[in-house]
DOSEVO-742363 format. One record per residue (C-alpha): residue number from 1; residue in one letter; chain; z, x, y. Coordinates in Angstrom, 1 decimal. Each point is the difference from the previous one (the first is absolute). Last residue first. Example, Ala and Ser with C-alpha at 12.3 -4.5 7.8 and 13.67 -1.06 7.14 Angstrom:
<rs>
<r><num>2</num><residu>S</residu><chaine>A</chaine><zz>7.1</zz><xx>13.7</xx><yy>-1.1</yy></r>
<r><num>1</num><residu>A</residu><chaine>A</chaine><zz>0.7</zz><xx>-1.4</xx><yy>-3.4</yy></r>
</rs>
This chain:
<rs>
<r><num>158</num><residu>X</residu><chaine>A</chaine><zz>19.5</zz><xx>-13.0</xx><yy>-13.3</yy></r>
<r><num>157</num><residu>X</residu><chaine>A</chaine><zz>-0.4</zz><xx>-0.3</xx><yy>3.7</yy></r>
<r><num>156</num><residu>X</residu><chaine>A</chaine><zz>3.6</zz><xx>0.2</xx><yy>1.4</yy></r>
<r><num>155</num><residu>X</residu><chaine>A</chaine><zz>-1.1</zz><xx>3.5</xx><yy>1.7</yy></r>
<r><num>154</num><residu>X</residu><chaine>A</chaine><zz>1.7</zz><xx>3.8</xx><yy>-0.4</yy></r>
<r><num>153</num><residu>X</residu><chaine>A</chaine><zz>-2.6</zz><xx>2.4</xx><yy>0.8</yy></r>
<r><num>152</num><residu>X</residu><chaine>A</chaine><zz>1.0</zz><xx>3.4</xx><yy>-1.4</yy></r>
<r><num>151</num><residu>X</residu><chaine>A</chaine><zz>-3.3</zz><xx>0.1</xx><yy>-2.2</yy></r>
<r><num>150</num><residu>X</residu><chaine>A</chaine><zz>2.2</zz><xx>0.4</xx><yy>-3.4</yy></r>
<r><num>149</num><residu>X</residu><chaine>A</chaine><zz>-3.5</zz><xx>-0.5</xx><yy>-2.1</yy></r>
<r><num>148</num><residu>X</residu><chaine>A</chaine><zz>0.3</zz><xx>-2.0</xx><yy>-3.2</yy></r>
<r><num>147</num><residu>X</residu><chaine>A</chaine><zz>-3.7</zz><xx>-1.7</xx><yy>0.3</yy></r>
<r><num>146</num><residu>X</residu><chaine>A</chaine><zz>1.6</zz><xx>-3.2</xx><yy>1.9</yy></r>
<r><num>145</num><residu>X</residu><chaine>A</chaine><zz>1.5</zz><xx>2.7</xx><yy>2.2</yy></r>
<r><num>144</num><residu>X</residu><chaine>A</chaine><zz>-3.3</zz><xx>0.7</xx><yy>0.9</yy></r>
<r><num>143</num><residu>X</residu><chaine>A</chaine><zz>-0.9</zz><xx>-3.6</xx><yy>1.6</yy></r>
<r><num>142</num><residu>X</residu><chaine>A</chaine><zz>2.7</zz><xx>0.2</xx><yy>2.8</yy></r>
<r><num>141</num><residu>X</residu><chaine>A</chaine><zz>-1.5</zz><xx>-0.6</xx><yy>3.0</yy></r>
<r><num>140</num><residu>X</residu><chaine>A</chaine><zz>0.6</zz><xx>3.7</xx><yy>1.3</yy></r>
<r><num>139</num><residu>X</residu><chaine>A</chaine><zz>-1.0</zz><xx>1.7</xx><yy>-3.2</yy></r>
<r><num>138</num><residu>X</residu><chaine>A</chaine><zz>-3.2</zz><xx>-1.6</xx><yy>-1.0</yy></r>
<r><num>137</num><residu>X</residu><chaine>A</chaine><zz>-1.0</zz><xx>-0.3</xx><yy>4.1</yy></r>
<r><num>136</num><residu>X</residu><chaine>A</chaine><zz>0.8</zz><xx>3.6</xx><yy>0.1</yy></r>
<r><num>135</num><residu>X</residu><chaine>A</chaine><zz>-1.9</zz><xx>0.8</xx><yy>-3.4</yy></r>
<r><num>134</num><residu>X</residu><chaine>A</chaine><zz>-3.0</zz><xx>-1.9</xx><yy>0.9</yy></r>
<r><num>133</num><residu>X</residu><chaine>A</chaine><zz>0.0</zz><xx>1.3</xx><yy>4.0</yy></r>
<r><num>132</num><residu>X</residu><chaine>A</chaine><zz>-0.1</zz><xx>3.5</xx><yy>-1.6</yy></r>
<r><num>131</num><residu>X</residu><chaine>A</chaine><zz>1.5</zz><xx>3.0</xx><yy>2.0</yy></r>
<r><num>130</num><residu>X</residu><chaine>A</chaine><zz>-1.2</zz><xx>3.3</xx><yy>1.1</yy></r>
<r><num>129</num><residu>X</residu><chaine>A</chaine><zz>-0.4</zz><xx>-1.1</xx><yy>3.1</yy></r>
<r><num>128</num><residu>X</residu><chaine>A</chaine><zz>1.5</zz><xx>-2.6</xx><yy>2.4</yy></r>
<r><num>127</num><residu>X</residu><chaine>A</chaine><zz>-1.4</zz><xx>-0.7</xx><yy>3.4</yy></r>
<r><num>126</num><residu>X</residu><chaine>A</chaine><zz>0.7</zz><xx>-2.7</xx><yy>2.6</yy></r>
<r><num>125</num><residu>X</residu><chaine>A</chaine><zz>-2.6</zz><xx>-0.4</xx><yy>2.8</yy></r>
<r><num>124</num><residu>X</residu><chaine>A</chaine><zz>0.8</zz><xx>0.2</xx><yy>3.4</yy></r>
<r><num>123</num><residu>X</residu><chaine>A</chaine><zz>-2.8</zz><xx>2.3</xx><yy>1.2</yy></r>
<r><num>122</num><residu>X</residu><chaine>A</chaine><zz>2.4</zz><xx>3.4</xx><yy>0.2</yy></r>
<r><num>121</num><residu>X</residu><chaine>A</chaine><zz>0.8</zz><xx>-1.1</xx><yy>-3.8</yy></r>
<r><num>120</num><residu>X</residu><chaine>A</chaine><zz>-4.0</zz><xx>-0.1</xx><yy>-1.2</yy></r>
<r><num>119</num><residu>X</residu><chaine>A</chaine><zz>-0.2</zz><xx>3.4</xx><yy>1.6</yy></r>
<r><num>118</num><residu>X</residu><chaine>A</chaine><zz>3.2</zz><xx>1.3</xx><yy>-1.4</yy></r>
<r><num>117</num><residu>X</residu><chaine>A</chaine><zz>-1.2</zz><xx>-1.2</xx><yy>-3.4</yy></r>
<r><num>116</num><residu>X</residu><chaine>A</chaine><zz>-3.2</zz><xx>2.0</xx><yy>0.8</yy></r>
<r><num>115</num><residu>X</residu><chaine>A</chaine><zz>1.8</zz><xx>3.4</xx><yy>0.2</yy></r>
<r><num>114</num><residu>X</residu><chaine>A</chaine><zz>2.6</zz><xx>-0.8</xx><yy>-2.8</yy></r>
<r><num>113</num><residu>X</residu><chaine>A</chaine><zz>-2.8</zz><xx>-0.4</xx><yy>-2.3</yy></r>
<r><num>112</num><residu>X</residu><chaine>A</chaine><zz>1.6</zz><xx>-1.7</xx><yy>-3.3</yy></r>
<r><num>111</num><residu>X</residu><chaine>A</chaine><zz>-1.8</zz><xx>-1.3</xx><yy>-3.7</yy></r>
<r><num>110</num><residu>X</residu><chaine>A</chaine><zz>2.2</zz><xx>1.1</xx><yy>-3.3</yy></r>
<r><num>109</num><residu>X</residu><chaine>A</chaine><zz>0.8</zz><xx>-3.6</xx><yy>-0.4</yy></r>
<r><num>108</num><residu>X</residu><chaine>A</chaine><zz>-1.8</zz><xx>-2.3</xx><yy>2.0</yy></r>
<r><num>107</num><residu>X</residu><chaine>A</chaine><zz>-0.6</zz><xx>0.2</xx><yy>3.9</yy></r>
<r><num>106</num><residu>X</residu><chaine>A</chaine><zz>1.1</zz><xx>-2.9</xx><yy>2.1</yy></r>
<r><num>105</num><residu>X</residu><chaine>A</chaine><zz>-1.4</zz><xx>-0.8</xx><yy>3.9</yy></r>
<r><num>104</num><residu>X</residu><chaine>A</chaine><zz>1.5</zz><xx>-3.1</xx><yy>1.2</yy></r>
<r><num>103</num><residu>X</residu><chaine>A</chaine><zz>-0.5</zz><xx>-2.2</xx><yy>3.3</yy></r>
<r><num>102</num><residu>X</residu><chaine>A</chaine><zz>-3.5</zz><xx>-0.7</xx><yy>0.1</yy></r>
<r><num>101</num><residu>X</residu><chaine>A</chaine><zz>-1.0</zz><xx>-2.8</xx><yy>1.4</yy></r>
<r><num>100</num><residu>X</residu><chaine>A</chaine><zz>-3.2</zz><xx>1.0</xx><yy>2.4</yy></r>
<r><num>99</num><residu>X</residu><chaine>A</chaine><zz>-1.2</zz><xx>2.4</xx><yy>-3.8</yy></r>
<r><num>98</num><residu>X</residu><chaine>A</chaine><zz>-3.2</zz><xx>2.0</xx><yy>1.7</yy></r>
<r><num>97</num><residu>X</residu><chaine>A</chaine><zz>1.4</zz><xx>2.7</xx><yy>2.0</yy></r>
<r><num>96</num><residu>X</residu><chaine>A</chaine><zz>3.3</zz><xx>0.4</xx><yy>-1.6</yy></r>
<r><num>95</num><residu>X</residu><chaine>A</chaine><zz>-1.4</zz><xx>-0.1</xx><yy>-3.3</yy></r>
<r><num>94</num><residu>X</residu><chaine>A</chaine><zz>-2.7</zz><xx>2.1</xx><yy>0.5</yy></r>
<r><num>93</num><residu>X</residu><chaine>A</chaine><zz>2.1</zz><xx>3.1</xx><yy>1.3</yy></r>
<r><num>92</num><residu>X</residu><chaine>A</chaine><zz>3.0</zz><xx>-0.7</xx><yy>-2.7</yy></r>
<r><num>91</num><residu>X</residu><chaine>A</chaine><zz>-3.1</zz><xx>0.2</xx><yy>-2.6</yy></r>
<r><num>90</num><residu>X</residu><chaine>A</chaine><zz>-1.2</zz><xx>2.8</xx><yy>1.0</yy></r>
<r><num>89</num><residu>X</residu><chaine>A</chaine><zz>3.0</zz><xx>2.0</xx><yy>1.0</yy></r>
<r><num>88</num><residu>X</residu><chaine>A</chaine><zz>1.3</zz><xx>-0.8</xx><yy>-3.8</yy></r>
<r><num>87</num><residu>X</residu><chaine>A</chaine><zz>-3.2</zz><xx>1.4</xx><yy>-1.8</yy></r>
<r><num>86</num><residu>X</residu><chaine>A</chaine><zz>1.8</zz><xx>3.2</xx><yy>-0.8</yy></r>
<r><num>85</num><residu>X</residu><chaine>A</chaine><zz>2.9</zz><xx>-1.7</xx><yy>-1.4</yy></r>
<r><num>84</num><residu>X</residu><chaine>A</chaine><zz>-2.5</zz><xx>-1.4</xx><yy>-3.4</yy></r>
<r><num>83</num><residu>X</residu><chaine>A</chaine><zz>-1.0</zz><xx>-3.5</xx><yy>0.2</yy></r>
<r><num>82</num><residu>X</residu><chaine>A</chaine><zz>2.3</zz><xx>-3.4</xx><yy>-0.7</yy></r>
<r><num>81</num><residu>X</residu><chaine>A</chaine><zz>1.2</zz><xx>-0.9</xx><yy>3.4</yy></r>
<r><num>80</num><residu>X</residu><chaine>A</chaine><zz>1.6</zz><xx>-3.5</xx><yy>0.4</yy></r>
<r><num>79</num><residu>X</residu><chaine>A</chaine><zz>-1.5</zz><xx>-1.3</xx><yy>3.2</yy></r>
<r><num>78</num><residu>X</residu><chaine>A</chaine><zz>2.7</zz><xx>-2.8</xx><yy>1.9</yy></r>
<r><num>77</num><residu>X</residu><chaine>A</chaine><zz>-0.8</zz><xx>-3.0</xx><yy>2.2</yy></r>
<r><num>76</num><residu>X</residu><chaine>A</chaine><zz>-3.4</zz><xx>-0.6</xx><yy>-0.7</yy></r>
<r><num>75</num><residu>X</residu><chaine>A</chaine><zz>-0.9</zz><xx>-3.2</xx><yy>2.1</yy></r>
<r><num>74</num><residu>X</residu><chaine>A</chaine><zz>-3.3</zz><xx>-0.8</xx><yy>-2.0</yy></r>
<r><num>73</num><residu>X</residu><chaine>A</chaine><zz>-1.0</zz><xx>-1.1</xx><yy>3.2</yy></r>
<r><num>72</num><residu>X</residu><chaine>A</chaine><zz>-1.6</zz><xx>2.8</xx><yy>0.9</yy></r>
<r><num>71</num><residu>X</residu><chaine>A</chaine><zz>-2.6</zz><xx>0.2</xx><yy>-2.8</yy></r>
<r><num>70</num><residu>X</residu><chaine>A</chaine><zz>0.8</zz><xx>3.2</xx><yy>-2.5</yy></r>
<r><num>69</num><residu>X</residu><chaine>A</chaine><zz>-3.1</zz><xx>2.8</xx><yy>0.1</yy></r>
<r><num>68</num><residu>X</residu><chaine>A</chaine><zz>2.0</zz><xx>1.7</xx><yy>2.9</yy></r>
<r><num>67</num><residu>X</residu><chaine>A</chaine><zz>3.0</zz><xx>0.9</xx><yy>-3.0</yy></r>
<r><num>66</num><residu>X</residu><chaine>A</chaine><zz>-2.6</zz><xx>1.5</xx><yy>-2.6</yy></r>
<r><num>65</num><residu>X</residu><chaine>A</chaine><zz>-2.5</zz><xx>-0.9</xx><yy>-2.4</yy></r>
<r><num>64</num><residu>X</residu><chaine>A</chaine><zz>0.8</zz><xx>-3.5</xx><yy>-0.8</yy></r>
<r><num>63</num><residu>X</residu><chaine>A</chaine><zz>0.8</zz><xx>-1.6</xx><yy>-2.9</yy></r>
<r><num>62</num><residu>X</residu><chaine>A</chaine><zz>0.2</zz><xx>-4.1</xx><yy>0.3</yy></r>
<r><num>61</num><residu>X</residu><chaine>A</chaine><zz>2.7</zz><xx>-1.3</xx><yy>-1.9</yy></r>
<r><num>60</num><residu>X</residu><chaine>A</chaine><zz>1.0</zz><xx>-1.9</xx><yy>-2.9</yy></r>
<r><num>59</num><residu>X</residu><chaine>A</chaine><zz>1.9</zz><xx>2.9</xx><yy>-2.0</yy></r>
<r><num>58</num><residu>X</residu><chaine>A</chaine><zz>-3.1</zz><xx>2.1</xx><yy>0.8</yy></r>
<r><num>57</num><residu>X</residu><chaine>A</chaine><zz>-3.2</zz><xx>-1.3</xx><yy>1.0</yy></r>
<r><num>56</num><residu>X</residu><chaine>A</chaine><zz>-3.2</zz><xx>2.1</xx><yy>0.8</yy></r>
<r><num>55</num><residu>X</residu><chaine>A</chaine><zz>-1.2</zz><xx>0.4</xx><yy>3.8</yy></r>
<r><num>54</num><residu>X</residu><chaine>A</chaine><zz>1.3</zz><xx>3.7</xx><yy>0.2</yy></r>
<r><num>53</num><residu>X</residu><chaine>A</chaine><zz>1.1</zz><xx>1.2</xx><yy>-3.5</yy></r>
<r><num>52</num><residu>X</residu><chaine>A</chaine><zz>-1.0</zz><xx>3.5</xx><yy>0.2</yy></r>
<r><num>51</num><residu>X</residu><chaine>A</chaine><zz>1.2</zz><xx>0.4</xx><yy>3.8</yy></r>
<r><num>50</num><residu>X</residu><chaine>A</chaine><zz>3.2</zz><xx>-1.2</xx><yy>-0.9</yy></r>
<r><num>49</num><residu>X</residu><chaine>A</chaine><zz>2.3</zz><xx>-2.4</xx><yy>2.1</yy></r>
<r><num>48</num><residu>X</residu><chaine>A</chaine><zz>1.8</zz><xx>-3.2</xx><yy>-1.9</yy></r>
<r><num>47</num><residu>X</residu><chaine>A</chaine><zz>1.6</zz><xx>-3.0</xx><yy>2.3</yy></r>
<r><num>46</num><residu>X</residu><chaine>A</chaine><zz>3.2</zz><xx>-1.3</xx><yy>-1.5</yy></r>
<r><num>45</num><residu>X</residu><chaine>A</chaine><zz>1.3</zz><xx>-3.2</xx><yy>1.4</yy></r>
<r><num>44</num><residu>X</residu><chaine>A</chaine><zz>4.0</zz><xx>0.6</xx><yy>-0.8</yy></r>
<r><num>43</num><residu>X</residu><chaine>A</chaine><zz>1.2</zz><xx>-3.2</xx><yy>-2.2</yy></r>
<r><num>42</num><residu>X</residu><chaine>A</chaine><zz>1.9</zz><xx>2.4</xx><yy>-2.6</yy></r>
<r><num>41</num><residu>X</residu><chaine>A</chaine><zz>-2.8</zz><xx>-0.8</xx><yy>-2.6</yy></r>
<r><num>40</num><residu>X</residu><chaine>A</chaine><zz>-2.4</zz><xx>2.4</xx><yy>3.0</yy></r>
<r><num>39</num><residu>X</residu><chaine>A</chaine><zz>2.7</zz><xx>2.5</xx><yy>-0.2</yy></r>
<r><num>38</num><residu>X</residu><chaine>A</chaine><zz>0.0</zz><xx>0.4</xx><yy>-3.5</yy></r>
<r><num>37</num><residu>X</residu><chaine>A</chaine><zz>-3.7</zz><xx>0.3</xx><yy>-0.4</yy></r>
<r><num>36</num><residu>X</residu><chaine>A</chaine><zz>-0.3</zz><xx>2.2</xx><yy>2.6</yy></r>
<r><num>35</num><residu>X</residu><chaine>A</chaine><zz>2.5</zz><xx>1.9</xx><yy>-1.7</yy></r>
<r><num>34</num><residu>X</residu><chaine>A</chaine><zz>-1.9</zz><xx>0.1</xx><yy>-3.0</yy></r>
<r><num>33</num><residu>X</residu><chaine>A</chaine><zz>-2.9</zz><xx>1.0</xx><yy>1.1</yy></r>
<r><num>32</num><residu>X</residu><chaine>A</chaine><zz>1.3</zz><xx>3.3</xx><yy>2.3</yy></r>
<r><num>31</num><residu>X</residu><chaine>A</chaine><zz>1.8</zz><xx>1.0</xx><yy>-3.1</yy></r>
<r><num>30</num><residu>X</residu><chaine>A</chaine><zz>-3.0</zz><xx>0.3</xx><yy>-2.1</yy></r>
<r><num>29</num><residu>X</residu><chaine>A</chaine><zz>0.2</zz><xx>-1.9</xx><yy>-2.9</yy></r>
<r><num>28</num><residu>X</residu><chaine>A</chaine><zz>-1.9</zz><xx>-3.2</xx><yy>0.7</yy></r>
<r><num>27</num><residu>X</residu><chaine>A</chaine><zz>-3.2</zz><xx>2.4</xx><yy>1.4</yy></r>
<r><num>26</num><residu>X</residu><chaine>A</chaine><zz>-1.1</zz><xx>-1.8</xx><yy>2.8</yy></r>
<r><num>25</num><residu>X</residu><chaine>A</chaine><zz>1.0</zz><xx>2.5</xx><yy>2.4</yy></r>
<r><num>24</num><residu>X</residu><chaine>A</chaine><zz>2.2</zz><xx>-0.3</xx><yy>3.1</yy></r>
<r><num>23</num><residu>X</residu><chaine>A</chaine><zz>-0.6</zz><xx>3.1</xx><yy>2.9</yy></r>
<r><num>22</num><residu>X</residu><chaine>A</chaine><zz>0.8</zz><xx>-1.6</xx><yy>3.1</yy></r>
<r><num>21</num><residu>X</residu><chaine>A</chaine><zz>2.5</zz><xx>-3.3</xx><yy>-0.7</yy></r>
<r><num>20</num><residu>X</residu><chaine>A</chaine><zz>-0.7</zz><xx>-2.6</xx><yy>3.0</yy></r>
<r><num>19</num><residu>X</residu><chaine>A</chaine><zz>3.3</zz><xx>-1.7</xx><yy>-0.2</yy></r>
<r><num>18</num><residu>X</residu><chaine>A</chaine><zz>0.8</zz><xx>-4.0</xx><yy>1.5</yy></r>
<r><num>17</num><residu>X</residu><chaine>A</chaine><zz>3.0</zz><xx>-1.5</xx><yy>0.3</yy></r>
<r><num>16</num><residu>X</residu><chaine>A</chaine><zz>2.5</zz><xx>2.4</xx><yy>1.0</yy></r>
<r><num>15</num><residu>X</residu><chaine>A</chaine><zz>3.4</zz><xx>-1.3</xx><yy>1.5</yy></r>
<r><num>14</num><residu>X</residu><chaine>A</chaine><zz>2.4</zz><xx>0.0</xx><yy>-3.2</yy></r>
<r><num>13</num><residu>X</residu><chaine>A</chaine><zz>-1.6</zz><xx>3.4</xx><yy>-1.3</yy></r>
<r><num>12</num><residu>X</residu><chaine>A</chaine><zz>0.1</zz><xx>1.8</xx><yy>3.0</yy></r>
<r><num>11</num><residu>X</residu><chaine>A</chaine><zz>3.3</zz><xx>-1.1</xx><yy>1.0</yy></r>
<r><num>10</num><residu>X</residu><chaine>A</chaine><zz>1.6</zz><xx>0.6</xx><yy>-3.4</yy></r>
<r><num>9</num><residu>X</residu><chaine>A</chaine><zz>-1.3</zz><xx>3.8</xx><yy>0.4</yy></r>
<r><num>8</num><residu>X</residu><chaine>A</chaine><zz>1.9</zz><xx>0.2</xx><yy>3.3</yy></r>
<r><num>7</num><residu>X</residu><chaine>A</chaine><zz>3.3</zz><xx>-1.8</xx><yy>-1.6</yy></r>
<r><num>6</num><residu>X</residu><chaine>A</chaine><zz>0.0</zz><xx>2.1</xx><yy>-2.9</yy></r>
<r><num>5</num><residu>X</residu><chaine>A</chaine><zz>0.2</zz><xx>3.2</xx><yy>2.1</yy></r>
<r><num>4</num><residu>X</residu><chaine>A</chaine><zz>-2.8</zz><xx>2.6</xx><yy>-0.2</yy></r>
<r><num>3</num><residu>X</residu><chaine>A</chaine><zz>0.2</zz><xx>3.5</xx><yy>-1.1</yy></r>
<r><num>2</num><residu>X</residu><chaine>A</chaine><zz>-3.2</zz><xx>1.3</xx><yy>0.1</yy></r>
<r><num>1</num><residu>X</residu><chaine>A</chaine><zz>0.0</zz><xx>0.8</xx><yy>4.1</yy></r>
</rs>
């Protein structure tokens, strides 16, 4: 499933606090940077995974090497996938066995693996792909229509 409703993707975004993103680099132009960055100014707690960062700090955050590395109680509630399709099963695996509050697997632009995504879905977890959380959130709380986009939102916020 790629086309989402508004309502489901307002969901996620309203009730997610805290998002492990798998793959972020330090690099401020990389896409993966700056939408941690975005997210993290949004109020989301944004916990960085890369194996060549692990134990660094990015964005104010620990780096850790990968989603069992994270303490418990970090409470992640949604992993924003970053990495190549192939690594998918992977990460869906780890996250399901290691993350107690998961509730949201999301793959980035370009990034889907209907196999796992049906595995994270058959354990209750809600799964978009091929989607950004930035743009969404952008979009569905009106910030892009302050850059002169027609996002088919219609809000009172000027």
């Amino acid at each position: 499933m790629n086309d989402y409703s508004d309502a489901f993707l307002r969901g996620i975004l309203s009730d997610t606090r805290v998002i492990a993103i798998v793959g972020v680099s330090a690099n401020p132009v990389r896409p993966s940077y700056y939408v941690a960055r975005y997210l993290g100014l949004k109020g989301f707690t944004v916990i960085p995974v890369n194996p060549g960062l692990a134990g660094q700090e990015l964005l104010g955050q620990k780096v850790y090497a990968d989603l069992a590395s994270i303490p418990k109680g970090a409470n992640v509630d949604m992993v924003d996938v970053f990495r190549r399709s192939e690594a998918v099963p992977g990460i869906v695996d780890e996250a399901l066995s290691e993350l107690p509050a998961l509730r949201t697997i999301w793959m980035q632009i370009g990034v889907s693996h209907a196999e796992a995504a049906a595995r994270a879905e058959a354990c209750g977890m809600r799964v978009v792909q091929n989607r950004c959380p930035k743009i969404e959130f952008q979009r569905l709380f009106g910030e892009l229509r302050m850059g002169g986009f027609a996002t088919g939102v219609i809000s009172s916020k000027l």
